[in-house]
Each structure stands twice: as C-alpha cells, then as structure tokens.
C-alpha positions as YAML, in Angstrom:
chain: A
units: angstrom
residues:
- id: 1
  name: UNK
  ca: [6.59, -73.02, 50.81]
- id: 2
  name: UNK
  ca: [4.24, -72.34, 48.17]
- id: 3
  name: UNK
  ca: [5.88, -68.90, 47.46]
- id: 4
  name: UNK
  ca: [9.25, -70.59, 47.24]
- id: 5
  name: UNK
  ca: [7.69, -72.71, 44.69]
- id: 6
  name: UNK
  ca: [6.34, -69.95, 42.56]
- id: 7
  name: UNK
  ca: [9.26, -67.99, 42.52]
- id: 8
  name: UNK
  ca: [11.74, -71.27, 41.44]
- id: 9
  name: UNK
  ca: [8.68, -71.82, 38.59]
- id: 10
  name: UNK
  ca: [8.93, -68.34, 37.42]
- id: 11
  name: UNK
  ca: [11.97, -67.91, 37.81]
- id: 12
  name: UNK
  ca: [13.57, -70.95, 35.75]
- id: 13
  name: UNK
  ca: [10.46, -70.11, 32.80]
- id: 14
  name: UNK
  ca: [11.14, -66.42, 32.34]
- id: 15
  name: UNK
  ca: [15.23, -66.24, 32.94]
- id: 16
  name: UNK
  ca: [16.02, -70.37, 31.99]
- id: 17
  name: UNK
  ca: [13.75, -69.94, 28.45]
- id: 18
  name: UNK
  ca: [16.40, -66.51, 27.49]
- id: 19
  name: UNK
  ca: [19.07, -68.35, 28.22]
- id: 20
  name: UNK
  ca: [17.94, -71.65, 26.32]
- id: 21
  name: UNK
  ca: [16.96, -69.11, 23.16]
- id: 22
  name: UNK
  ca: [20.54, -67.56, 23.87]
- id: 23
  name: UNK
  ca: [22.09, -70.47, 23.58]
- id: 24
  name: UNK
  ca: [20.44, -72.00, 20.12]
- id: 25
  name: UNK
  ca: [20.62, -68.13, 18.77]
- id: 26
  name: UNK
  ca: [24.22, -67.20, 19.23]
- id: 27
  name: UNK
  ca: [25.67, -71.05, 19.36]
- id: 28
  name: UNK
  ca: [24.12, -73.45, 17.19]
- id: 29
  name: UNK
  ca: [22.44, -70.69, 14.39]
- id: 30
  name: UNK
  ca: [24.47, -67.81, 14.92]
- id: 31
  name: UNK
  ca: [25.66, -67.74, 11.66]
- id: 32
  name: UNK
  ca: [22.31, -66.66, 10.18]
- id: 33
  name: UNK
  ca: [21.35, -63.64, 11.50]
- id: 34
  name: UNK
  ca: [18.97, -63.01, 8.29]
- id: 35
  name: UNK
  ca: [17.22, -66.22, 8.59]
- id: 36
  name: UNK
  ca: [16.63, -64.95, 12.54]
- id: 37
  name: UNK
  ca: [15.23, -62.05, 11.57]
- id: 38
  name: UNK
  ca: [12.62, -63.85, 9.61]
- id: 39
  name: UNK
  ca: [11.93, -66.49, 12.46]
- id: 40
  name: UNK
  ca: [11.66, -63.82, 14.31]
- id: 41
  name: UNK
  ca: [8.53, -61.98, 12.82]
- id: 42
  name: UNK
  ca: [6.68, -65.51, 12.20]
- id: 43
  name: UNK
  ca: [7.26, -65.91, 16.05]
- id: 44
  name: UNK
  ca: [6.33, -62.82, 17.16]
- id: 45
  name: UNK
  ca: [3.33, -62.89, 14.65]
- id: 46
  name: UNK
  ca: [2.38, -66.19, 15.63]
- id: 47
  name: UNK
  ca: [2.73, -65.60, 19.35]
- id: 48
  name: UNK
  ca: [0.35, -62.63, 19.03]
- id: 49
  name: UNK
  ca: [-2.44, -64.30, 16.40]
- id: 50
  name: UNK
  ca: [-2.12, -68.25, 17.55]
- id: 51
  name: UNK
  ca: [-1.60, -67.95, 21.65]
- id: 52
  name: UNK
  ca: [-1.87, -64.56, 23.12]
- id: 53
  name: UNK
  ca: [-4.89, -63.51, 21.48]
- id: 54
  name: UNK
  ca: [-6.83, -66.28, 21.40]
- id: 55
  name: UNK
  ca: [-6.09, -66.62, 24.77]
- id: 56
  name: UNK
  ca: [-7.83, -63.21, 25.49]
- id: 57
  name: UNK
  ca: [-10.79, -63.59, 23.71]
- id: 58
  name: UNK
  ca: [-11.60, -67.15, 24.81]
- id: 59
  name: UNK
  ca: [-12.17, -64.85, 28.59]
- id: 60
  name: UNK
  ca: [-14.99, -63.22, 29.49]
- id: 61
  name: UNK
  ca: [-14.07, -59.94, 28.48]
- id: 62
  name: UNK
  ca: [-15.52, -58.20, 25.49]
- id: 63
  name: UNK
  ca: [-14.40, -58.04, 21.99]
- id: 64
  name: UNK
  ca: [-14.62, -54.38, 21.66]
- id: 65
  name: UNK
  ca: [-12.65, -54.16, 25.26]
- id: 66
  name: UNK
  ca: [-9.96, -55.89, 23.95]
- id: 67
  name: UNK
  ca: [-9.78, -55.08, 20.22]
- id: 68
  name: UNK
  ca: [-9.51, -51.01, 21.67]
- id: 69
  name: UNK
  ca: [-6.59, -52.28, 24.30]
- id: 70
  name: UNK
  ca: [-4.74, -53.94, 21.07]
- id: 71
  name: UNK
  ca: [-5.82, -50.26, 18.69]
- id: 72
  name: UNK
  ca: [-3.78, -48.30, 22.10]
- id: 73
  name: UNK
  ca: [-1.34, -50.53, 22.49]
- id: 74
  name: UNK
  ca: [-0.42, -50.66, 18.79]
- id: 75
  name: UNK
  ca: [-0.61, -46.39, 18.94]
- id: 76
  name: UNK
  ca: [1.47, -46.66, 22.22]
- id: 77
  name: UNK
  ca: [4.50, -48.38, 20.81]
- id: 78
  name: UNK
  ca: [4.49, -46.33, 17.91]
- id: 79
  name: UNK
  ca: [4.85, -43.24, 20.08]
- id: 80
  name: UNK
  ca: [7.32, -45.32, 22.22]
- id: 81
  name: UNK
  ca: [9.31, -45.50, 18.99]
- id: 82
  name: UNK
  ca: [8.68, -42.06, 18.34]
- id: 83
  name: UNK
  ca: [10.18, -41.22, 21.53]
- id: 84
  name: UNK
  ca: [12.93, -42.99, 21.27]
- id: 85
  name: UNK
  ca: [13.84, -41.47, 18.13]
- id: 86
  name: UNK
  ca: [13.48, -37.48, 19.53]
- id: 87
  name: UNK
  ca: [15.55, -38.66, 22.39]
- id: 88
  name: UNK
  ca: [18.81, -39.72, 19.87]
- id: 89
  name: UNK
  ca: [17.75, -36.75, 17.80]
- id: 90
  name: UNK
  ca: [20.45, -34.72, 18.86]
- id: 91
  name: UNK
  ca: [22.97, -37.49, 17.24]
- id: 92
  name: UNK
  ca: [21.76, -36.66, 13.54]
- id: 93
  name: UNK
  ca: [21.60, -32.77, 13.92]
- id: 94
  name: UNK
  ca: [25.48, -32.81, 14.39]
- id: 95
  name: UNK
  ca: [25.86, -31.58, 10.80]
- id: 96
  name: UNK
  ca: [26.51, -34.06, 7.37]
- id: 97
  name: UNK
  ca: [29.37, -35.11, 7.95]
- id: 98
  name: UNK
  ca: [28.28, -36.79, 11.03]
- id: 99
  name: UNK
  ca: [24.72, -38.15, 9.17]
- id: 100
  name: UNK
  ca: [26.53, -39.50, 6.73]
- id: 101
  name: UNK
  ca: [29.40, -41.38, 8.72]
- id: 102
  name: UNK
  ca: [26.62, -42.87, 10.68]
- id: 103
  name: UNK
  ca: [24.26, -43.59, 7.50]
- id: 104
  name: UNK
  ca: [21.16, -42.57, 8.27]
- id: 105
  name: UNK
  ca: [19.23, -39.55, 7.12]
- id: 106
  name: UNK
  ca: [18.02, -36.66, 9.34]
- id: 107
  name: UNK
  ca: [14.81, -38.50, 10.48]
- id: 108
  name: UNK
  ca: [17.37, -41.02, 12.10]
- id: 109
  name: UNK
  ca: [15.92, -44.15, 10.14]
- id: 110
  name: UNK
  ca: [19.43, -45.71, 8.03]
- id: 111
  name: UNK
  ca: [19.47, -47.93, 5.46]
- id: 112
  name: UNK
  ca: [20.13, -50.79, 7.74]
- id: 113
  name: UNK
  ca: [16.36, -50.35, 9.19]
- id: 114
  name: UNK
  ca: [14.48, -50.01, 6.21]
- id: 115
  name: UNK
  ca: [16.47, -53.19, 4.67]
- id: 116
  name: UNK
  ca: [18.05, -51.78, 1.50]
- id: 117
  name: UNK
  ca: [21.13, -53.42, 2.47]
- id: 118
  name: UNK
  ca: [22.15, -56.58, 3.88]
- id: 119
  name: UNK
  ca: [21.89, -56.44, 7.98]
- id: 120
  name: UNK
  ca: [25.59, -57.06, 8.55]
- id: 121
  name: UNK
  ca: [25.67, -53.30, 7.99]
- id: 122
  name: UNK
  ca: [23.68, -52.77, 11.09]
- id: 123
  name: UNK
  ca: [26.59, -52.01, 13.06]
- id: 124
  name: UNK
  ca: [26.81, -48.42, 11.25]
- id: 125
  name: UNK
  ca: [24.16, -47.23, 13.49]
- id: 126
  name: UNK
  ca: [24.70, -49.26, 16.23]
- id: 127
  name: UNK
  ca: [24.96, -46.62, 18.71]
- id: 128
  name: UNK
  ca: [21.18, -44.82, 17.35]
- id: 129
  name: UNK
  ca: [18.28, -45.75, 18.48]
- id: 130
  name: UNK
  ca: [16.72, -48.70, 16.94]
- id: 131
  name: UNK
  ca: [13.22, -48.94, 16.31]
- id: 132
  name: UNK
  ca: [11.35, -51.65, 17.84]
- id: 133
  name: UNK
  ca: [14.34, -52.63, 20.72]
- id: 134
  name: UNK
  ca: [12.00, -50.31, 23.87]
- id: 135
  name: UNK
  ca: [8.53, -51.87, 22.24]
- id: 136
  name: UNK
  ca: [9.93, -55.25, 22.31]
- id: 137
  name: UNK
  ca: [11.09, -55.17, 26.09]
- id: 138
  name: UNK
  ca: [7.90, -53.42, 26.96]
- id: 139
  name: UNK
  ca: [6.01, -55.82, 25.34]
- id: 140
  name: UNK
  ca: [7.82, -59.02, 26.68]
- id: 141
  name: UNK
  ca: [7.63, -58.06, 29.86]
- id: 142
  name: UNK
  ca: [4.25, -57.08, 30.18]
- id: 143
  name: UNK
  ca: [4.00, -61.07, 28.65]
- id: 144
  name: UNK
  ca: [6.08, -62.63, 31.46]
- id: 145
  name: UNK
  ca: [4.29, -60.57, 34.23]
- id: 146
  name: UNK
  ca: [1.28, -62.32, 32.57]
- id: 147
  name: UNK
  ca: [3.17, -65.23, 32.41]
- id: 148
  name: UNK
  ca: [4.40, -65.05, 36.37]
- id: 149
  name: UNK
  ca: [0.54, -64.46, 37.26]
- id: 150
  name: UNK
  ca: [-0.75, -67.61, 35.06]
- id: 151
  name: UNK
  ca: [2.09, -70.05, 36.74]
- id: 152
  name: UNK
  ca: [0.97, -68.40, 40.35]
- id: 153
  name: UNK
  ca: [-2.69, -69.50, 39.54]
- id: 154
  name: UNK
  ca: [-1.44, -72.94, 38.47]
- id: 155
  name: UNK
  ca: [0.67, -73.52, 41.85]
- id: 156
  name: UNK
  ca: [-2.02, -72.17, 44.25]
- id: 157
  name: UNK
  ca: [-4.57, -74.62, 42.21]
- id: 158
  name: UNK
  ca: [-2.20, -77.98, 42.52]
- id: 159
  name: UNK
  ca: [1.67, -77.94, 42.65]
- id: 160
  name: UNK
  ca: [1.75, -80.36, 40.14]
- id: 161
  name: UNK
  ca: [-0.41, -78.12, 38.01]
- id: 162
  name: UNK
  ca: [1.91, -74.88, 38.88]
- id: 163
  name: UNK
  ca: [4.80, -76.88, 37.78]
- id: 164
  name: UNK
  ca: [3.60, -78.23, 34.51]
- id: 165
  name: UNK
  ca: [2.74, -74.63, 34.03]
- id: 166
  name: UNK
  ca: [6.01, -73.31, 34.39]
- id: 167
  name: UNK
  ca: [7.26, -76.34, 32.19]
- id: 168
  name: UNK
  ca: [5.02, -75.20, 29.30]
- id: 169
  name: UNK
  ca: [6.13, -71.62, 29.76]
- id: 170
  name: UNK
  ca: [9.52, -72.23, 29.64]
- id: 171
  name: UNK
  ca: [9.41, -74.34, 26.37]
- id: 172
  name: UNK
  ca: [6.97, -72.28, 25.02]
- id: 173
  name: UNK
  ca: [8.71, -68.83, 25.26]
- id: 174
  name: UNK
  ca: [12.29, -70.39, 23.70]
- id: 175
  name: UNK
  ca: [11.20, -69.78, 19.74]
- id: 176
  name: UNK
  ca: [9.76, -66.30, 20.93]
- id: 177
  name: UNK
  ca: [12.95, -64.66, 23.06]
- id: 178
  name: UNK
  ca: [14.58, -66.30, 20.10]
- id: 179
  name: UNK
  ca: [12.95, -63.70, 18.17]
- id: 180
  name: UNK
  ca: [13.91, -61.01, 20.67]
- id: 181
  name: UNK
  ca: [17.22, -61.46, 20.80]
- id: 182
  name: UNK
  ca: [17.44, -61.77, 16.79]
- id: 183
  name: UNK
  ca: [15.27, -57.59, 16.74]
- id: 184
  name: UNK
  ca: [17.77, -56.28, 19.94]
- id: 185
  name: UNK
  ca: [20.97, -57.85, 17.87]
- id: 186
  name: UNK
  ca: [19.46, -56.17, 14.51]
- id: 187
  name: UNK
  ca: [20.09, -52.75, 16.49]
- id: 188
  name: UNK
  ca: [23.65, -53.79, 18.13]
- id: 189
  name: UNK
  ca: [26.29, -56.20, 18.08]
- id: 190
  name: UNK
  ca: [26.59, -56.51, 21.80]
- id: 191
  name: UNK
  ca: [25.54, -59.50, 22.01]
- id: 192
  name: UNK
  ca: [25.93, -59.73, 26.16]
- id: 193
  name: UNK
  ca: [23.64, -56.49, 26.04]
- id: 194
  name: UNK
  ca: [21.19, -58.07, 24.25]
- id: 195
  name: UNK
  ca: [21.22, -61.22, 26.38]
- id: 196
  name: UNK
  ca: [20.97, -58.47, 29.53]
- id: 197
  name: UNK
  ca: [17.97, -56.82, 28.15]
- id: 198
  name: UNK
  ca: [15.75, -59.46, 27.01]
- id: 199
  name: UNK
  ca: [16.82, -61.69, 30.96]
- id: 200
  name: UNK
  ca: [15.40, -58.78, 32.61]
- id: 201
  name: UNK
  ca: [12.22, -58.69, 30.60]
- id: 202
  name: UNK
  ca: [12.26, -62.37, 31.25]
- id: 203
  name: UNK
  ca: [12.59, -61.81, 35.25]
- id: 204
  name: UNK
  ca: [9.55, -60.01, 35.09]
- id: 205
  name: UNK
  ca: [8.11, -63.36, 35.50]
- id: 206
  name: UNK
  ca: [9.27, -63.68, 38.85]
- id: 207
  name: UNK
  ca: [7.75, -60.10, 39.99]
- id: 208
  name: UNK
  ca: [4.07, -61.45, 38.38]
- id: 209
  name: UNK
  ca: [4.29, -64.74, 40.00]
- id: 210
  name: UNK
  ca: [4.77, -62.94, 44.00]
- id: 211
  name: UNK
  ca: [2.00, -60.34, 42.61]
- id: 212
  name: UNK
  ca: [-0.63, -63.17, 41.11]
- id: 213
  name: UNK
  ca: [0.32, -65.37, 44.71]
- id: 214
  name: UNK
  ca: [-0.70, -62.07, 46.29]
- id: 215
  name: UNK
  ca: [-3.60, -61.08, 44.20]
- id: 216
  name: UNK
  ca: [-4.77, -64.04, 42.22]
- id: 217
  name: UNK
  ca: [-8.44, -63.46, 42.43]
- id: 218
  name: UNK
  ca: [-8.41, -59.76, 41.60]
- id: 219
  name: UNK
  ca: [-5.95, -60.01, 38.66]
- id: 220
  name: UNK
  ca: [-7.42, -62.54, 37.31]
- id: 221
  name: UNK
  ca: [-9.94, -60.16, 35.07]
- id: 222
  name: UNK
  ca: [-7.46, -57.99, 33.74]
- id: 223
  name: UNK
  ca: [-5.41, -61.13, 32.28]
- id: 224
  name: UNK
  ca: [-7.02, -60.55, 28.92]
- id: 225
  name: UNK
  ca: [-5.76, -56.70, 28.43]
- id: 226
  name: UNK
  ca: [-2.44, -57.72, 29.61]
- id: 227
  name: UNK
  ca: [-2.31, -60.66, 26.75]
- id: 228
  name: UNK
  ca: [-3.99, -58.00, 24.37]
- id: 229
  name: UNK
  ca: [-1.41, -55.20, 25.56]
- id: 230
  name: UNK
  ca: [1.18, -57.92, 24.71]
- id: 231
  name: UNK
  ca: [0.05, -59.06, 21.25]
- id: 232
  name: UNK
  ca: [-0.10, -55.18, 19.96]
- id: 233
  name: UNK
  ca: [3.53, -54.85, 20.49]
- id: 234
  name: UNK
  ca: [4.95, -57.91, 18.94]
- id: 235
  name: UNK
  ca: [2.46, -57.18, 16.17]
- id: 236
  name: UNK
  ca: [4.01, -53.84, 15.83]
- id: 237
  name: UNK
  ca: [7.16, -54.52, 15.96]
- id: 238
  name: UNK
  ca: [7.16, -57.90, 13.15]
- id: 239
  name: UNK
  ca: [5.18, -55.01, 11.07]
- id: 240
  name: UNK
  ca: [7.04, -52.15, 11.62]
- id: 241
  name: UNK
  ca: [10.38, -53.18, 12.09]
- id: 242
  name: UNK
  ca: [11.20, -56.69, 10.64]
- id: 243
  name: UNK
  ca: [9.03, -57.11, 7.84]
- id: 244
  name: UNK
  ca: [10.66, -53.62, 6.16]
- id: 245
  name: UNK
  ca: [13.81, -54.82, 6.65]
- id: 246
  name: UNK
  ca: [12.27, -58.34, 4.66]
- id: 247
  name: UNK
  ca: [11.25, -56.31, 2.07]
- id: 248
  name: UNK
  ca: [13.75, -56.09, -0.19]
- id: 249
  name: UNK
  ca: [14.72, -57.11, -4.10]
- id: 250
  name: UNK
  ca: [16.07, -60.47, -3.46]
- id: 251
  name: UNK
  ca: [16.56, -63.59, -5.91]
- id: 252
  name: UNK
  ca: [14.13, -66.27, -6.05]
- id: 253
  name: UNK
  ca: [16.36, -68.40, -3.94]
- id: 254
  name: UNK
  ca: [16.45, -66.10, -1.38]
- id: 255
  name: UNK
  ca: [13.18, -64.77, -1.05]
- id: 256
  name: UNK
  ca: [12.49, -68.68, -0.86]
- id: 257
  name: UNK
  ca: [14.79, -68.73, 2.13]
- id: 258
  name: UNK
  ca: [12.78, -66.17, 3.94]
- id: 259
  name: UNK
  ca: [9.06, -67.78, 3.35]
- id: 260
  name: UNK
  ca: [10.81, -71.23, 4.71]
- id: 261
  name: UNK
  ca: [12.25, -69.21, 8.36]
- id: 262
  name: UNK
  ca: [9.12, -67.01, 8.22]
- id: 263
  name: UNK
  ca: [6.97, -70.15, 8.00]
- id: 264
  name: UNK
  ca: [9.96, -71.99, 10.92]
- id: 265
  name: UNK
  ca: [8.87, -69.61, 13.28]
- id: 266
  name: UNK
  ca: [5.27, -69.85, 13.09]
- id: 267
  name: UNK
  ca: [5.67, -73.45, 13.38]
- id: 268
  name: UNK
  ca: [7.65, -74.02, 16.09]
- id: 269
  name: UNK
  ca: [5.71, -71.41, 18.18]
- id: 270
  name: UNK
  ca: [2.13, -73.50, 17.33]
- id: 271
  name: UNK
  ca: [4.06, -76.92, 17.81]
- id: 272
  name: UNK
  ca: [5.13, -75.89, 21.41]
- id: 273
  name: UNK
  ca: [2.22, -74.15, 21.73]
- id: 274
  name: UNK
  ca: [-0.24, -76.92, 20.52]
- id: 275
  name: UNK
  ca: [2.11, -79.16, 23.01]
- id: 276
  name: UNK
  ca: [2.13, -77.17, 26.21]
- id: 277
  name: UNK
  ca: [-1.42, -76.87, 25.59]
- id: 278
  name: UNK
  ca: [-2.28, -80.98, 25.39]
- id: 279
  name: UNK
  ca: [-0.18, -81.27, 29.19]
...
C-alpha cells in the first residue's frame, strides 16, 4: 500500500509538473519563445543557487565534498557537450556547401547558438546537435531521482507528509521544466519531442521513489551530491547555452524585456519554492 502510494506521488510530481509546464509553455505563452529563453536561465539559475544548493549544504556533508561534486559535474557536462558535438561531427565535414546550407561553421556551433540572430532561425540547425539539450536531461533527471527519493522519505515518515511532499514537488518543478522545454525547443521545433524528452526525465521520479522506499536509510547521505550533481548542470547550461544566446546588441526596450523574464523566472521559482517550503 505504501509503495502504491509512492509511486502515484512520484508519479503525478515528476510526469503531471511536464505536462502542467507543457501546457502554460506551448498554450498560454507560446508565442514568446525569447522571453522563455530568458525565464528559462533565471529558473534554472535560481533552482541551482536558491533550492538545490542550499539544500545540500544545509546536510551534513562537507563544503569541500560538495563544492568538488559541483567543479566535476560542471567539467562533466561540458565534455557531455563535447561529445555530443564529435558525435554530429560528421554532418559539418560534408564539404561548404553543406556548412553553409545548415549555418554553422566547422566547429558545429551556428549562429542560432551563439545568439547573433533572432532564435526563430533555430530551425536551420535543427537536425545538429544542440548544446545543452543531453546536459539538461542528465541533469533533470538526476533532480527527479532526488526528487522520487525525498517524496519516498516523506511517505514512509507520515502519508500525509509523503503527500504534501509530492504536492510541493509538483508545483515546484512547473517554472523549472518550463525552462527545459523552452532550451530542448531552442534546438528543435518538435515540439512533441521535446515534451517526450523532458516526461522521461520527469519519470525518473518514479524509479527514485521505489529505490528511496527500498533504500531510504542508505541513500539518504548521498542526497547532497545528487542535489550538487544537479545544480552544476543547470548552472552550466543557463551559462553556457542561454545566456550567449542573451547576449546580443538589442535596444533598450528589449534588453529591458529580458532583465523583466530573467528576473520572472527567478521569482516564480523562490515564490513556489518559499511556498512549498512554509507546508
């Protein structure tokens, strides 16, 4: 019975918070797809500087422990990226012709990525690889098995507990797969893909709520490197991937525009966060 419970917790906080993020991202604020992107790193930065790691170093694990898990994990997902790169390299060795139909030079980075131009061009290297979309996953599901194993906890202490938890999960994750779906859509405009991608990360909640229900006690030490593991890559990829696509001559209007959604997404992740934490 109390598995049951766990997995319907998990399973409506990692998979129901996508779909609720899904639904305000590509219904209600669809149309501004560079106003996501900006949500997007304040979320992701936010997520990482307000909740995760905070949340790690209130434990009793050490500073230097955890501040070395965030140095690898930021050195991880840059080789992840690297990787991921190599593996499309054989797209941009095709000769000029091809480079220069898909817009991108021979290092496979296009104009699109380094935000030169506005991101409606995106789709001209739609079918590259697109820096940050494997860190991203990586990182958010490493979060939700964190997440899975912090709503077990909560059930096995009280059910009313475990289901508060899951509550607060749920609401809390909404402004950050928000920003996930806004980085995977930045790389392709398959939206249903997107949607795919960032569910499954968000089912990983399910798989760390049977492993905490199983191992509870002994996890619960290494909760702090999987938060820190977490932070480094949505603090990699706000840094490396969205901000340089921010960066950009704009006009005081719109550079005002992106400080107001920068400063949206940091808000609404410490509102819900600052509200799941009072319950």
């Amino acid at each position: 019975m109390l598995l049951i419970a766990i997995l319907m917790g998990t399973v409506a906080a990692g998979i129901g918070s996508v779909w609720l993020a899904a639904a305000l991202s590509f219904g209600l604020l669809a149309r501004y797809t560079q106003h996501m992107l900006s949500m997007a790193a304040g979320a992701l930065l936010a997520t990482a500087f307000l909740h995760l790691l905070p949340e790690a170093f209130e434990s009793q694990a050490g500073a230097h422990d955890l501040f070395l898990t965030l140095l690898i994990g930021l050195l991880f997902f840059f080789l992840l990226d690297k990787a991921e790169l190599w593996h499309h390299g054989h797209e941009h060795h095709q000769g000029p012709a091809v480079a220069a139909e898909a817009g991108h030079d021979h290092h496979g980075h296009g104009p699109a990525h380094h935000g030169h131009e506005p991101h409606g061009h995106a789709h001209g290297h739609a079918h590259a690889a697109k820096p940050g979309s494997w860190a991203i996953l990586t990182g958010d599901s490493v979060h939700c098995f964190g997440d899975g194993i912090l709503i077990a906890s909560a059930f096995v202490a009280d059910l009313r507990l475990g289901v508060i938890a899951a509550l607060a999960v749920l609401a809390h994750e909404v402004p950050h797969h928000m920003g996930d779906l806004a980085v995977l859509r930045s790389g392709a405009s398959d939206r249903r893909m997107a949607l795919v991608k960032v569910s499954l990360a968000g089912a990983v909640t399910a798989l760390g709520g049977i492993v905490g229900y199983l191992l509870v006690d002994q996890l619960h030490q290494y909760l702090p490197f999987f938060l820190a593991i977490a932070s480094s890559s949505f603090i990699y990829v706000a840094l490396a991937d969205l901000i340089p696509q921010l960066q950009k001559r704009l006009s005081a209007r719109e550079t005002a525009a992106q400080i107001v959604w920068l400063s949206v997404g940091i808000g609404l992740v410490t509102v819900v966060g600052a509200l799941a934490h009072s319950h």
